[in-house]
N, C-alpha and C positions, 0 to 999 in steps of 0.2 A: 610451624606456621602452616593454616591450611595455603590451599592452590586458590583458593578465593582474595586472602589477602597478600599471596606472592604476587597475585596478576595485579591487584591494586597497586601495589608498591612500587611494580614495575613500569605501569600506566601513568602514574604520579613523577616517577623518575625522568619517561618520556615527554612529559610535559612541563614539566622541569627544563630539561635541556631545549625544548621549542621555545620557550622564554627565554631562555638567558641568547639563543639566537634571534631571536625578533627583536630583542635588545639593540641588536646594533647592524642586521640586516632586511633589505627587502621580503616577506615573507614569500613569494617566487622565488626567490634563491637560495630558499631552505631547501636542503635535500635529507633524505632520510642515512645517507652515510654521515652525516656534520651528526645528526641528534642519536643517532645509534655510537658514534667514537666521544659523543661527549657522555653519553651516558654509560657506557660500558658494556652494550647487549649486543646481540646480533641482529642482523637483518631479519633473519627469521623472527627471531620474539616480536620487535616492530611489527610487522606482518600478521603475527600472530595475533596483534591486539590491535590493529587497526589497519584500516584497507590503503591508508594515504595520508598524510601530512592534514589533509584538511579533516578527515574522520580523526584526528588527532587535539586539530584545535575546537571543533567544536564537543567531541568529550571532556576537555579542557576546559571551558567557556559551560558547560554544562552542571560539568562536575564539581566548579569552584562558585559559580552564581544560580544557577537554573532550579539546580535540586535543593539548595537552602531557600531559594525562594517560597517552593511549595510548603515548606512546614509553617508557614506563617498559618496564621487565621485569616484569610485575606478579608473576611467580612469586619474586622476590625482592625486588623495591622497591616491593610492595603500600604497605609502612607509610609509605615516601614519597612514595609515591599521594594516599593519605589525607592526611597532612601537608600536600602541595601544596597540595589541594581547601578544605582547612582553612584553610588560611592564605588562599587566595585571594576566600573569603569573608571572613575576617578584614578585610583589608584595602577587601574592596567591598561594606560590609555596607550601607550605604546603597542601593547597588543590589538588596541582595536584599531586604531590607522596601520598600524602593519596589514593587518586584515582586510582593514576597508582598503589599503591602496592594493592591495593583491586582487581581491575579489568585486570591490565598488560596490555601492550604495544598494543597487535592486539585490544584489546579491547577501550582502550583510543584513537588510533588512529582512529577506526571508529565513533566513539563520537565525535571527530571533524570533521572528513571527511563529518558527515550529518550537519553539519551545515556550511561547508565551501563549499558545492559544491554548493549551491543556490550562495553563494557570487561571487566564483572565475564563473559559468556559467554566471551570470548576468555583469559581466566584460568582458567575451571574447562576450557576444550579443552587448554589446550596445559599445564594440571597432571595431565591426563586422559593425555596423549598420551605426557606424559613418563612417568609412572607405568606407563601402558600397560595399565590396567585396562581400556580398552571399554565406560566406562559406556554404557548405554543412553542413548540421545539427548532420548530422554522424560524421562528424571530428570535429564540436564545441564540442560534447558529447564526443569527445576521448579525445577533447586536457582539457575540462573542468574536466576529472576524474584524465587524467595525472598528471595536475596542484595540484587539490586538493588531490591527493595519496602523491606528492611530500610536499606541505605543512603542510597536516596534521603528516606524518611521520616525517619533519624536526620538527615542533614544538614541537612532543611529546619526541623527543631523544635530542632538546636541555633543557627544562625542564626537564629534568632528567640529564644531563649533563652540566645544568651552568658554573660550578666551571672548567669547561675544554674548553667551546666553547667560543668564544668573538661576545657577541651580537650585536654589532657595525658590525662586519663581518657577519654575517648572514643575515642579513638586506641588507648590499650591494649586498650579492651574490644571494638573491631574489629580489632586485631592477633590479641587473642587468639580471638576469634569465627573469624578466618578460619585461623590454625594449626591450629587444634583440626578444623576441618572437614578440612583438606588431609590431616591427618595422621589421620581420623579414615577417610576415602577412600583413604588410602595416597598418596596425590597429588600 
């Protein structure tokens, strides 16, 4: 096995053991001695591969939704984008109120915000590109911040509000949010 996919494995392991603790504790009361004895490493490795518990979960948070994100086509499979991100909170919603009551709202939303503005700017370039309008790079960087302030804020206040928002509707009204722009840009 090269040292590229020991670190993966190991990074995987780590994150492993952060979940099966967020499971059933406040994520502030994670320590790195609970996920290094559940996992089987040493401090040092920990360390080795990440600076703290939080450079832990957002490699985590990264590495299991952020980076399958970007293979999408988002100029076509935006809405399964969305869907994805949805459901993969759906599914780790424990992690993300662990999260959110660790860190709070301003905090989680720019936790997504830096990983979604590479996404949502690399969508409004190449709907830019394709279109062949030339917007101005000032206004792709306004509308790229606006975009992703509006999604990372909508995702972090509907995983916190499941149980009251209908995620069938959310999904349309950022399907349609983002039609209505491309098409509104020519894009």
């Amino acid at each position: 096995m090269k040292n590229e996919e020991i670190s993966l494995e190991t990074k995987k392991a780590l994150a492993l053991s952060l979940k099966k603790a967020m499971r059933h504790k406040n994520f502030s009361k994670i320590t790195v001695k609970e996920i290094i004895q559940d996992c089987g490493v040493n401090r040092n490795t920990f360390y080795y591969h990440f600076d703290d518990i939080y450079a832990l979960l957002r490699w985590m948070l990264t590495e299991e939704a952020i980076e399958v994100v970007k293979h999408f086509d988002l100029l076509v499979d935006y809405e399964d984008a969305i869907r994805f991100i949805m459901d993969y909170v759906d599914e780790n919603d424990y992690i993300i109120s662990c999260a959110y009551d660790a860190i709070g709202r301003d905090e989680m939303k720019r936790f997504f915000y830096s990983d979604f503005i590479a996404i949502t700017s690399s969508l409004i370039n190449n709907a830019d590109e394709k279109a062949q309008k030339h917007l101005d790079p000032e206004f792709k960087d306004f509308l790229a911040n606006f975009y992703t302030e509006a999604l990372a804020g909508t995702l972090v206040d509907w995983a916190r509000e499941k149980h009251i928002k209908d995620k069938e509707k959310i999904i349309l009204y950022l399907k349609t949010i983002i039609e209505t722009s491309l098409n509104y840009f020519n894009l």
